[in-house]
C-alpha positions as CSV (number, residue, x, y, z in Angstrom):
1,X,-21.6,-23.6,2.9
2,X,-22.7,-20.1,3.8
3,X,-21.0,-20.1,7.5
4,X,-18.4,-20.3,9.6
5,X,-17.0,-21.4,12.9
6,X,-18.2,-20.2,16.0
7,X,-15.5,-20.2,18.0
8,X,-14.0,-16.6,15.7
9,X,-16.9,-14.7,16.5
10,X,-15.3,-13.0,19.7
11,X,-12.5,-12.4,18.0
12,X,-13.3,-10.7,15.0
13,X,-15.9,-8.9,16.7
14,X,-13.1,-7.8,19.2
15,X,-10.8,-6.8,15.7
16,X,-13.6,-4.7,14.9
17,X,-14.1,-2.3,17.4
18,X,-10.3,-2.5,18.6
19,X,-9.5,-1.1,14.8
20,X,-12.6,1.0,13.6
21,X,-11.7,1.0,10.3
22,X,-13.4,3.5,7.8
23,X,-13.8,0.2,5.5
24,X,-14.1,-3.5,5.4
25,X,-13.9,-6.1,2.7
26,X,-16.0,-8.9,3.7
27,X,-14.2,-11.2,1.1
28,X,-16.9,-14.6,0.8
29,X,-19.8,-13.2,2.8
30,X,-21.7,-16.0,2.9
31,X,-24.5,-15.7,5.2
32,X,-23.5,-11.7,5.9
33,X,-22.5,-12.5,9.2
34,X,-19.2,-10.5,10.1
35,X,-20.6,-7.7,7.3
36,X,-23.5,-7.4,9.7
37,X,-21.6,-7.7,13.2
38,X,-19.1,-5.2,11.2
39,X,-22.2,-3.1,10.4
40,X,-23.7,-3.1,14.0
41,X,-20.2,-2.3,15.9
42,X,-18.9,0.2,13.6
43,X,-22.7,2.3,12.9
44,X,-24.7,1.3,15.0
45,X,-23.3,1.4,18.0
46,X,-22.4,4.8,17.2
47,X,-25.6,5.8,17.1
48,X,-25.9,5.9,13.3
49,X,-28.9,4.0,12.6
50,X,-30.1,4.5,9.2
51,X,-28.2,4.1,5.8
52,X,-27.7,7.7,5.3
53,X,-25.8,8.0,8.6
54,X,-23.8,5.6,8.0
55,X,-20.0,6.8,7.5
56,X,-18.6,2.9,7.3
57,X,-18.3,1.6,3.8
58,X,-18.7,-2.4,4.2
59,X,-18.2,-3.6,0.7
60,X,-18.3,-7.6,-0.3
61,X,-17.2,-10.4,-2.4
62,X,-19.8,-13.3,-3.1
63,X,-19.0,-15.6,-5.7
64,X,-22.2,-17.7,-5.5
65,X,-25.4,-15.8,-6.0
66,X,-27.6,-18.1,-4.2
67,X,-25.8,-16.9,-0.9
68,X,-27.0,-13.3,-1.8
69,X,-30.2,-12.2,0.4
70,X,-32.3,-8.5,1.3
71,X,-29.7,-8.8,4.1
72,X,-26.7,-8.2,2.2
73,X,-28.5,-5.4,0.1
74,X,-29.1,-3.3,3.1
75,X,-25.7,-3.7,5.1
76,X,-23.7,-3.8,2.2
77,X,-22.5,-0.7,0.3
78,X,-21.5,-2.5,-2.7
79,X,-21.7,-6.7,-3.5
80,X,-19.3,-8.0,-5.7
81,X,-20.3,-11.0,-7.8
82,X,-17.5,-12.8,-9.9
């Protein structure tokens, strides 16, 4: 299933700006969901709204294609399929 809980949301989200790391490893993406909320707090936010501003690299791991989408292609700097 390409999900997760609900109930982690706050506190990854909270991880993520509390940190600010330079880069994130998003291993099984699924849906995109924490690569995107990664995307949003650590761009974004910052005011850095295009792919060529963006100074966060969000890399992923995916083992099942299907779960792949446009999404992942344009938050993600690099998807890795095994």
């Amino acid at each position: 299933m390409p999900t997760s809980q609900l109930y982690q949301l706050n506190e990854i989200s909270e991880l993520i700006v509390l940190t600010a790391p330079a880069r994130v490893l998003d291993i099984g993406s699924g849906f995109g969901k924490f690569g995107f909320l990664a995307r949003e707090y650590l761009d974004i936010w910052e005011g850095r709204y295009s792919p060529e501003q963006w100074r966060t690299t969000i890399d992923c791991i995916e083992v099942y294609s299907a779960y792949i989408t446009p999404v992942h292609r344009h938050i993600y700097n690099t998807i890795y399929h095994i």
